[in-house]
N, C-alpha and C positions, 0 to 999 in steps of 0.2 A: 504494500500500500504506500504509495506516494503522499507525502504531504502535500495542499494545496494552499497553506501557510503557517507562519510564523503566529502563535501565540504570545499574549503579553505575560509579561514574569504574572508565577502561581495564578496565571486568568485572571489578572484586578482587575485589566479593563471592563469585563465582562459587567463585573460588581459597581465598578466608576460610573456606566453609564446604563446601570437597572432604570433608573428613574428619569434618564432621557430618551427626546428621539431616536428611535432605530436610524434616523438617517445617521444623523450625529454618530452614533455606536459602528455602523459600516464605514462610516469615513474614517473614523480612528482605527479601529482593527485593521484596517486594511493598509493607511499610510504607516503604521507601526511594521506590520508584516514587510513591506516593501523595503522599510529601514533596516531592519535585521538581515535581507535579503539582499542589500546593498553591501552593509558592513560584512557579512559574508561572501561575496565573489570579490571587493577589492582585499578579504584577508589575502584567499584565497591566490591571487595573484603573486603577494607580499610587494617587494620592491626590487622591478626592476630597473629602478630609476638613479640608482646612487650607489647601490652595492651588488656584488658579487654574491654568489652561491644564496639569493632567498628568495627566488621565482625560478619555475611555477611551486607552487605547496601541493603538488597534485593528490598527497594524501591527506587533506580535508577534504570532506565532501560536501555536498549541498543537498539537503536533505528532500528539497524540495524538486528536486533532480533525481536524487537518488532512492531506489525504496527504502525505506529502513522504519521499523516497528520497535521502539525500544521499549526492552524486558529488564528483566533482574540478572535473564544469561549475559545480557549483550552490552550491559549499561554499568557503569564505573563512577562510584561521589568520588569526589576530591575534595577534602576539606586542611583546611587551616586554624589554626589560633588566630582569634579576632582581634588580640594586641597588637599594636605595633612593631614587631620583631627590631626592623631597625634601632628603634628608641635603646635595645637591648644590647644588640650586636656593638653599637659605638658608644657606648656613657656607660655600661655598667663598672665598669673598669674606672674610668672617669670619677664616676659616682662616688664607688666604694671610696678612694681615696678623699676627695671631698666632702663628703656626707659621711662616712663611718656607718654608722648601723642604721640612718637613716636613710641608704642610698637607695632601695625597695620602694620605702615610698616615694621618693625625690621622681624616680623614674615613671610612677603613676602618674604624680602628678606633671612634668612635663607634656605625658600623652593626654590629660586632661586640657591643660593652657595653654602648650603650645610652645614651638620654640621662640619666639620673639617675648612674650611673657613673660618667660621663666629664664629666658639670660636677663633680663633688667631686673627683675626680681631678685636674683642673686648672684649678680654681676660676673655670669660666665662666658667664656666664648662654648659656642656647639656648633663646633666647627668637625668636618666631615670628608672624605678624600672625592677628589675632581671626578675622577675617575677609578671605582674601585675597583675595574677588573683589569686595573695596569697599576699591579704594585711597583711598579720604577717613577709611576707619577707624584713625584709628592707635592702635585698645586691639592687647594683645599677649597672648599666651599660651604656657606652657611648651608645646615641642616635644614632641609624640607621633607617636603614638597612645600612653595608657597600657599598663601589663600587663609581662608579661615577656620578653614580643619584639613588645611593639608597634610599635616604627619600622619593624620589618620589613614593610612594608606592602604589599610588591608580588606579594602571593600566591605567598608563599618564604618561608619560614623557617630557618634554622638553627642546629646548638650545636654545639662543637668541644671538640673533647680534646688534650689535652695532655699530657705526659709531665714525669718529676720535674724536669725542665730545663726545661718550658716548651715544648718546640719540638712542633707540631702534628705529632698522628699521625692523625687523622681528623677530616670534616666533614659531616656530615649534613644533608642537603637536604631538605625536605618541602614540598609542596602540598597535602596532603591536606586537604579541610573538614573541620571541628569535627566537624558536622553527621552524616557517617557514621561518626563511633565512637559518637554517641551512643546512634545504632541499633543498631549492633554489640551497646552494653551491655544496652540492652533485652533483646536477644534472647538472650544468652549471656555476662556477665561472665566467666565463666571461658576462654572464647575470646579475649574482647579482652586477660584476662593472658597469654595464651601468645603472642599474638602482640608486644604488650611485650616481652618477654621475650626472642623470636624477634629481631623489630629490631634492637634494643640490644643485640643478645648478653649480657643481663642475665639469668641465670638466677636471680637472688636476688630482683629485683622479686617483690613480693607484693599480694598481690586484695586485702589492706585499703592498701596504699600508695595505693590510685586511689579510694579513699572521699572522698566530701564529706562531711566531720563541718558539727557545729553549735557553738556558740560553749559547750559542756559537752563537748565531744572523742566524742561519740555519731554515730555513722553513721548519717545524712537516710537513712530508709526510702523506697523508693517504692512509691505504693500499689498502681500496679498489678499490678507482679510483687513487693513482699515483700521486695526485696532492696535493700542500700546502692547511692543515689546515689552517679553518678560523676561526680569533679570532674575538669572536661577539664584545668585545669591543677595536676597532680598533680604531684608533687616531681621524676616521670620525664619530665615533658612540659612544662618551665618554664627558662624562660631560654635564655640562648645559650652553654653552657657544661656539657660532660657530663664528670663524672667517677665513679668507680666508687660512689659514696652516692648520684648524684641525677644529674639533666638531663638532655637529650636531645630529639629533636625528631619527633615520632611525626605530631603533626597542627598545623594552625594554630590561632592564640592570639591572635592582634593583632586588632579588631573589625573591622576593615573584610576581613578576611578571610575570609569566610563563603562559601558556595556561595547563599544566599540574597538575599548582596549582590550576588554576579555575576549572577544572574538579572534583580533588578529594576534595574541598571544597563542590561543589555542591551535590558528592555524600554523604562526611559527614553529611554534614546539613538534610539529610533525614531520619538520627537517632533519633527518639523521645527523650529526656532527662527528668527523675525524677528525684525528691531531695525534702527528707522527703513529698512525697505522692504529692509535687504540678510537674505538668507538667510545664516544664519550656519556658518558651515566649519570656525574655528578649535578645537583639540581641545580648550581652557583653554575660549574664549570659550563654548563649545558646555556644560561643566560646570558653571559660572554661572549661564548661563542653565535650564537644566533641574534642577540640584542634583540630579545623580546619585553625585558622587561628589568626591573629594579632588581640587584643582587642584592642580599641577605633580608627582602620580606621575610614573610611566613607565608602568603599567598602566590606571589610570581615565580619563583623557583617550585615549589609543590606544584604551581598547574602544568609547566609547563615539565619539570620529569614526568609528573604520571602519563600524560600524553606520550609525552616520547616512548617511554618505556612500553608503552601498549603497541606504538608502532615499532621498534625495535625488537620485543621480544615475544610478539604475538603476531609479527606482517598482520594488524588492521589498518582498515582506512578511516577517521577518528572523524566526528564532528561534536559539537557541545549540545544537549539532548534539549529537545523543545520542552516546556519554554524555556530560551536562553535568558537565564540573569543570575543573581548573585542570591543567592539564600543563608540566612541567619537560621542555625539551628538551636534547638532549645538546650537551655543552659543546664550545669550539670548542679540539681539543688543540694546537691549532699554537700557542698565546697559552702552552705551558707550556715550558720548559726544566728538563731531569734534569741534575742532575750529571755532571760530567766520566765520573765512576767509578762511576756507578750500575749495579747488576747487576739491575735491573727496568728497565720501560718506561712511560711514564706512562700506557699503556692497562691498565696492570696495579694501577694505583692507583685508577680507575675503576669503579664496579658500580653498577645498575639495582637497587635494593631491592625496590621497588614498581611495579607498575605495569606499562606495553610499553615495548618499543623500537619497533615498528611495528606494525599492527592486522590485519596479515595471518590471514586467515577471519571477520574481524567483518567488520561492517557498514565503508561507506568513512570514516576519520577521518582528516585529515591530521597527517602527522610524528609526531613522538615522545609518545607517552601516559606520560610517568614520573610517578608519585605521588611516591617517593622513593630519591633517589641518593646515594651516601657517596664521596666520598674516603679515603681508607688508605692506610696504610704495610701492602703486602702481605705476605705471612711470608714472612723469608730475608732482607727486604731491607735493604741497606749504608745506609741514610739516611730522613733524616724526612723531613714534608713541607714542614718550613719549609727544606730544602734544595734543595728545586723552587722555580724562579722563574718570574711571572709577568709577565707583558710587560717582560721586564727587572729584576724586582725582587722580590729573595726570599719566599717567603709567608709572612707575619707573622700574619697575618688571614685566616677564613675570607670576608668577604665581597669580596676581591680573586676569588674564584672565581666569587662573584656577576656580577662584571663580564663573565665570558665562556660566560655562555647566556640564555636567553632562556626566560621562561614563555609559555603559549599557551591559547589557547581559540578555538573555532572559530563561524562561523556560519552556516544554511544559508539561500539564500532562494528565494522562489519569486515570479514574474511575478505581479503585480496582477492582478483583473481587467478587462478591454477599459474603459475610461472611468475607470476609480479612478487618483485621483488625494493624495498623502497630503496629510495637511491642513498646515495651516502656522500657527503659536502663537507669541503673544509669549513673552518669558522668565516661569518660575512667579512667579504671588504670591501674598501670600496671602489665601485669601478673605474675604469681606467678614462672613462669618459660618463661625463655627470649630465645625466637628460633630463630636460624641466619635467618638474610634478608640481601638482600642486597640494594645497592644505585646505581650501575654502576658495567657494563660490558663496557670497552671499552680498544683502545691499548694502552700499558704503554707508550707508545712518546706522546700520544696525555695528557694524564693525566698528568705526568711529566711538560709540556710546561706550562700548564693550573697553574698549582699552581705555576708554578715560574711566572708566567704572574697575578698570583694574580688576574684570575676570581674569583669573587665574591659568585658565586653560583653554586650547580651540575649542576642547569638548564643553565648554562651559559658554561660547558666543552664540550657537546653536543647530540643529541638530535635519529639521527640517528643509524638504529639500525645496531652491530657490524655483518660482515659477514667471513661465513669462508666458504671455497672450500672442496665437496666429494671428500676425496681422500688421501688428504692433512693433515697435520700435522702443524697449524699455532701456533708462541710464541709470546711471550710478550703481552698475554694478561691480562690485569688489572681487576680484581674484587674486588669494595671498597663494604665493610660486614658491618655488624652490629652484634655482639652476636654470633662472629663464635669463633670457635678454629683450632689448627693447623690441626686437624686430621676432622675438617667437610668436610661433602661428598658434592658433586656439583652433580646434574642429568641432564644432558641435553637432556637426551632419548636417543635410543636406537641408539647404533651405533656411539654416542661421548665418547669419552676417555676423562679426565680432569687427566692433570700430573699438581701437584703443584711443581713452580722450588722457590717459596720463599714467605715467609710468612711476614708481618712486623705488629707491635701490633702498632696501633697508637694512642689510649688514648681515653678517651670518649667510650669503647666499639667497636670503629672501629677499623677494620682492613682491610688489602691490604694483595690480593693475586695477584702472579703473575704467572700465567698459560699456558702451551699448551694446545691445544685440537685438538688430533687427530679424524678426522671423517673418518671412514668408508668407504670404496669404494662403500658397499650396504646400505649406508646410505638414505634415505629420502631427496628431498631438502623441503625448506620450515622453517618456524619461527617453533623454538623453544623453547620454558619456560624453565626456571630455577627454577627446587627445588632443596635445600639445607639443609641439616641435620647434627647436631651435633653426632644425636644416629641415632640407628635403628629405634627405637621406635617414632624417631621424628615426629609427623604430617607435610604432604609435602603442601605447599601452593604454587603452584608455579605461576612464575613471567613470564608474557607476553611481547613480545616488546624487549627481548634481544640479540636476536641470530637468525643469518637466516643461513640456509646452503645453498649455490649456487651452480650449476654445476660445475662441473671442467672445468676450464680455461676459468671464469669469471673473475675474478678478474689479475690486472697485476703481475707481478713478480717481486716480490719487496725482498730484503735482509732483516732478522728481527734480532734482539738480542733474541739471546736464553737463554741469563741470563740477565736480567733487573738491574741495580744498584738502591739501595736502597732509598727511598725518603731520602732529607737531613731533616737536624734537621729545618727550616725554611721552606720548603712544609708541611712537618707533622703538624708544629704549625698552618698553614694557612688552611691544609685540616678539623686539628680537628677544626678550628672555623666557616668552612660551614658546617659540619654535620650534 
């Protein structure tokens, strides 16, 4: 049986939009499917734009191509520790000497506050190597990931509340990708506020709180639907710390936290690696080698050896099991201690926000599907939660709860066929000739906003793919490159014009194009790829997921700049440090 799409993580959509339009609900299920479907054929490709030996990934598969029925035979969890491993691997050491017998907790709370927080706080450097899988580099770099719960990096996030004393009455867990609110907002802002709202038990949250203004406090229009851009990290969904003005933890923030990142991780890791004739095993050594992702997590190393090792020591052909996304599994209660005198039970402190507890009448997916779980002090009850103790040691800190569950994501595979055998590649390098790619199609107001708003991440400017009308002639549209020049070609097929009105060099090999594209009256509607070439000669690879063309008069009618003003000297320096 063939799939004929993509599911949203543990089927929320389904639940999102019980109490709307069916139109509404098809619209979403279906641009959601198409996204997943996108970030799967460009994993699938990898890059063959800049390096050596990581295209094609011909052992992921696409599921909706390929039959595949996943069982308990054929299907594999991968789980991690929800803490921050890093935080461990570089400051424990640090710690101990500094802190003495407090260095346990020091290190909670870091993953609590954050690293910018916690060096002014106790006037540390957390400082960290350039490059850790080249021990001869000794440059060094501030601790991240940037943002406001970037350390948080293990596809987990959370923010805590606290009471006029201090002591923790609640702690919010989310897995959730960026990626599906984004959709959500497309399709219904006044949805995604009630569901704000609903979370948080915030009835005061307001539909212009989650605006992306512009550097004049104006609400970024989008042009498709007419309505204010939303900023994923809105005063409600920012930091690690919720109190009745702001915070809260609705979806992930940190960049390496993406559903888009999980995807092409997975399809990396299905690259065999050599080095000097041994096939390589190691979860670090294996991330290195492939640069798929952050050496010494807990999560990026663990997904990507189990993948390998399935393809390596079983010839399967791997894909990550519908629904793709991140799952919180339930915490392990025996690691909690109540009070003497407590008149609740710590299973009474516990709830499932978002998401299953188990998949019963869906398709098979193992263990717990939680998008998002809270801690509380339940009503009536004689005590906080900093009166619960944790492996012996009162809870001070929400990421002491990190320490006892685990996130997960699964994968399914299915037998090669009779002779296939996977290929076998040195570590990537990079090629000997660097062919423009790009990072983003999207319109210059929304990109603009983004960097003066100091998102943190491209997965964080948005997600949605840009549309433009048969007929029509739409500007200001933004193309961030990699490896172009002023004179590279754009192809969007047959029946798109691309007029460059301005070109800007942004450093690191990036560049910003800012373009028209005229379509065609006898144009096609339907998604579009993007290839791009320097020369003629270029190899075209092109890029899925960026460009749909609509009917004529889909989209509202909206005023655009037909010349874009130039990023400032302060978006460029914050754009080259997401690249």
């Amino acid at each position: 049986m063939t799939m004929t799409k993509f599911d949203t993580p543990a089927y929320q959509g389904e639940k999102d939009f019980q109490n709307q339009p069916d139109k509404l609900k098809e619209q979403f299920l279906a641009s959601w499917s198409n996204y997943v479907n996108y970030c799967t054929i460009n994993s699938q490709m990898g890059n063959p734009w800049t390096s050596l030996y990581d295209h094609p990934r011909s052992w992921y598969y696409d599921p909706l191509v390929t039959p595949v029925i996943p069982a308990s035979s054929n299907t594999v969890p991968i789980q991690w520790t929800a803490f921050p491993n890093r935080i461990n691997h570089y400051f424990q050491g640090l710690f101990s000497h500094t802190f003495g017998e407090d260095a346990t907790d020091k290190l909670h709370e870091l993953a609590d506050i954050g690293p910018d927080a916690f060096s002014q706080k106790y006037n540390i450097t957390l400082d960290v190597p350039a490059n850790p899988c080249d021990p001869n580099n000794t440059q060094t770099k501030s601790f991240g990931p940037k943002g406001p719960r970037g350390w948080q990096d293990e596809y987990c996030e959370w923010s805590v509340t606290r009471d006029e004393n201090g002591n923790i009455t609640a702690v919010d867990f989310t897995h959730e990708n960026p990626e599906y609110w984004f959709h959500l907002w497309r399709v219904s802002p006044d949805l995604v506020l009630s569901l704000y709202q609903e979370i948080l038990s915030q009835p005061n949250i307001k539909l212009e709180d989650l605006y992306l203004y512009d550097a004049n406090n104006n609400p970024v229009i989008v042009r498709e639907t007419g309505k204010p851009a939303y900023n994923p990290i809105n005063k409600w969904n920012s930091g690690s710390a919720t109190t009745g003005l702001s915070g809260g933890a609705i979806h992930l923030t940190s960049p390496p936290n993406s559903l888009g990142a999980e995807i092409y991780l997975g399809a990396a890791a299905t690259i065999l690696r050599q080095v000097n004739g041994t096939i390589l095993k190691d979860a670090n050594q294996l991330i290195c080698a492939s640069q798929y992702g952050q050496i010494y997590r807990n999560s990026d190393p663990r997904i990507g050896q189990s993948v390998n090792l399935l393809v390596q020591d079983h010839d399967l052909l791997i894909t990550l099991t519908n629904p793709i996304a991140l799952y919180g599994q339930k915490p392990d209660l025996s690691m909690f201690e109540m009070p003497a005198n407590a008149n609740k039970t710590i299973q009474d402190c516990y709830t499932i926000v978002r998401g299953l507890e188990n998949n019963s009448g869906k398709a098979y997916y193992p263990n717990n599907m939680i998008l998002h779980s809270r801690f509380f002090v339940p009503e009536g009850a004689n005590f906080t939660l900093s009166d619960i103790k944790i492996n012996g040691v009162p809870m001070k800190w929400g990421s002491q709860i990190a320490d006892t569950f685990q996130v997960q994501l699964a994968g399914t595979g299915i037998p090669a066929s009779s002779g296939q055998k996977p290929e076998i590649f040195p570590p990537v390098a990079d090629a000997p000739v660097l062919l423009p790619n790009i990072q983003y199609v999207l319109d210059y107001d929304v990109l603009s906003a983004s960097l003066y708003n100091k998102l943190n991440s491209l997965s964080n400017l948005t997600s949605c793919i840009t549309q433009v009308e048969v007929g029509k002639t739409t500007d200001n549209i933004a193309i961030l490159t990699y490896n172009a020049t002023k004179n590279t070609q754009f192809d969007f097929g047959p029946g798109i014009t691309t007029t460059i009105n301005s070109y800007q060099d942004l450093g690191n090999n990036g560049q910003l194009f800012v373009v028209s594209l005229e379509v065609d009256s006898s144009a096609s509607t339907g998604q579009k790829p993007l290839a791009l070439y320097n020369t003629s000669t270029d190899p075209k690879y092109p890029i899925a997921g960026v460009l749909e063309v609509v009917p004529a008069g889909t989209l509202p009618t909206l005023s655009t700049k037909k010349n874009a003003t130039a990023l400032s000297e302060a978006q460029v320096e914050h754009l080259k440090a997401i690249l």
